[in-house]
N, C-alpha and C positions, 0 to 999 in steps of 0.2 A: 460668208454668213447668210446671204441674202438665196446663198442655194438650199438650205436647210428649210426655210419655211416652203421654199416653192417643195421641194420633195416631201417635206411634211407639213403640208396647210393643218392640218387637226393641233399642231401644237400652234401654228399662229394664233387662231381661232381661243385656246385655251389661255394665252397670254394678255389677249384682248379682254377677256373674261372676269380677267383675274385682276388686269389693269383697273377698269371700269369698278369693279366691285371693291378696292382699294380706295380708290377716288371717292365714292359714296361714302364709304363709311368713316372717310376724315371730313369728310363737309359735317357743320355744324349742323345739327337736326331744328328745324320748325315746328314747333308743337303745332298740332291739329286743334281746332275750333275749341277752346277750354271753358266758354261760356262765363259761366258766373262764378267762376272757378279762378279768374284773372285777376289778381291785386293788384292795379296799377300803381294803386299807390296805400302806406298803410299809415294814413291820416285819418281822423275818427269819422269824421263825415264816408269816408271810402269803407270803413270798415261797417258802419250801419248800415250803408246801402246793401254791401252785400248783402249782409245777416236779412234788410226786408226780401230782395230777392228769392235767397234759400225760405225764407218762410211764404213768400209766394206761392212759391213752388210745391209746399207741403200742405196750403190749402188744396191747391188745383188734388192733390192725393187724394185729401180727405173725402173730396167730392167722389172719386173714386171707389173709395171704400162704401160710404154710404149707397150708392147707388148695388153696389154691389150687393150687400147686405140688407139695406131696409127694403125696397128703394129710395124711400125720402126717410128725412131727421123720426119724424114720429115711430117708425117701423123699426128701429134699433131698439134692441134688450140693451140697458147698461149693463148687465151681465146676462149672458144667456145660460140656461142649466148646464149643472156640467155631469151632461151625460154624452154616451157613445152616441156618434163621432164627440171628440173633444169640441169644444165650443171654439170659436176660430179665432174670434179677437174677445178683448172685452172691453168698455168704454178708453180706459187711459190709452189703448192703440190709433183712440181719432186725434189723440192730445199728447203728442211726443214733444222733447223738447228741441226748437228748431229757430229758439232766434239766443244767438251768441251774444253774450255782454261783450262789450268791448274796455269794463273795467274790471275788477278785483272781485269776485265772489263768495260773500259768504254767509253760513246760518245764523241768523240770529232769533233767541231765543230756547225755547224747549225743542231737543232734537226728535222727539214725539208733535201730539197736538197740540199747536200753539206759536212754533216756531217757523221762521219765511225762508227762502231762501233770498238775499238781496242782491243786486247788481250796484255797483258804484256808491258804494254809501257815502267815504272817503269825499266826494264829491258835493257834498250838502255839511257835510262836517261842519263846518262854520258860514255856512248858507244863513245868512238873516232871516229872508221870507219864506224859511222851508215849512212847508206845511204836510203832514202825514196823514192819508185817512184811512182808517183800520175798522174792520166789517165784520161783526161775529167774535164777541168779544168771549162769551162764556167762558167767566169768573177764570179766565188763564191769560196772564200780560204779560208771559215774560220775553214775548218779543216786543210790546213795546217800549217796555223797561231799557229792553239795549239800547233802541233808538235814542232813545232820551241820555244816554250815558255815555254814548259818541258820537252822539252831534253837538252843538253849543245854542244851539237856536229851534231846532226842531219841534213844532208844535203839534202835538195829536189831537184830531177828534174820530173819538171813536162811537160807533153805532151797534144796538144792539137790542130790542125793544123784548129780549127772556131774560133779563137781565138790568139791575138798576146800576152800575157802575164797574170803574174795573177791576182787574183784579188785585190779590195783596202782595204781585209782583213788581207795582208800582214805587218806587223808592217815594218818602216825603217830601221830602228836600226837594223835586224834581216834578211834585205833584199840579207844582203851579202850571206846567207847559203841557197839560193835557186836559180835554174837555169831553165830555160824554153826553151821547143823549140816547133816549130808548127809544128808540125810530128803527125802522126795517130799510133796506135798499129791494126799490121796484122798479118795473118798466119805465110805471105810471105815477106820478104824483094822486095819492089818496091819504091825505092827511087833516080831512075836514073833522067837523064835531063830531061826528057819528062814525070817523073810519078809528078801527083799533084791530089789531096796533096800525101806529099812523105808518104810510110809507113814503121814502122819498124816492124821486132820481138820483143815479150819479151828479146830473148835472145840475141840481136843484140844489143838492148839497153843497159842492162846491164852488155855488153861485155864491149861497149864505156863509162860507167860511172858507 
């Protein structure tokens, strides 16, 4: 037998080949660098990490874009005309969706204007100190109406200073767990004698309720 390779090395050579490349592809494969791509584990705290990560990673984009197109925030058309060439982005492409619930998803309210789309509602359901705050109420509630009608505690205050109260999507019965007032949301708190309509902060608001 050992005469056959000396007389023909080309087939030793080929048997080597063929060995070797048999060998590799029953070893188990190592995935390469998977980044923020690796679930180590898929416990809730693991799963929002990722989700900030991927959104991380979609601002460092957006700076992209902008620079590309304005170069700064100011220099952006929210829509740019739509004439030749086609207009390349328009505002909703700085704002895709890019951070995952890691619970249950779903609309509540009017599937037009009016309606949210929620993350984890299921999860305040019978939350005691659940508090809601709803911004731009213009006489349409019937997404706060859901809230109120599947959670057991859920308190609304809502804001809206074109507008004296909510709308007539609000159930009776239900009316005690919501609060209204005609105030604006701003950077800056301006809500002295002379400011109208008054404004608050996020954080001003929900300092007082």
């Amino acid at each position: 037998m050992a005469g056959i390779w000396t007389r023909h090395p080309r087939y030793a050579v080929l048997v080597t080949v063929a060995l070797v490349t048999a060998l590799y592809m029953l070893l188990p494969m190592s995935p390469s660098s998977p980044g923020m791509y690796t679930l180590k584990d898929s416990t809730l705290p693991s799963r929002v990490q990722r989700s900030i990560m991927i959104y991380d990673k979609l601002l460092k984009a957006r700076q992209g874009l902008i620079k590309k197109f304005g170069p700064s925030p100011k220099d952006i058309a929210l829509f740019p005309p739509d004439t030749a060439p086609w207009p390349p982005y328009t505002v909703w492409d700085f704002f895709p969706p890019a951070f995952n619930c890691p619970h249950e998803v779903e609309r509540l309210g009017a599937l037009g204007d009016g309606g949210k789309w929620v993350c984890g509602l299921s999860r305040v359901a019978d939350k005691q100190d659940c508090i809601v705050y709803s911004f731009g109420i213009n006489l349409e509630s019937s997404f706060e109406s859901e809230i109120l009608q599947n959670t057991h505690h859920c308190q609304i205050w809502g804001y809206d200073f074109s507008v004296k109260s909510f709308g007539p999507e609000i159930p009776k019965s239900l009316a005690y767990r919501t609060h209204f007032k005609a105030v604006g949301l701003a950077g800056s708190d301006k809500h002295g004698p002379e400011d109208e309509p008054k404004m608050y902060t996020l954080e001003t608001l929900m300092r007082e309720n």
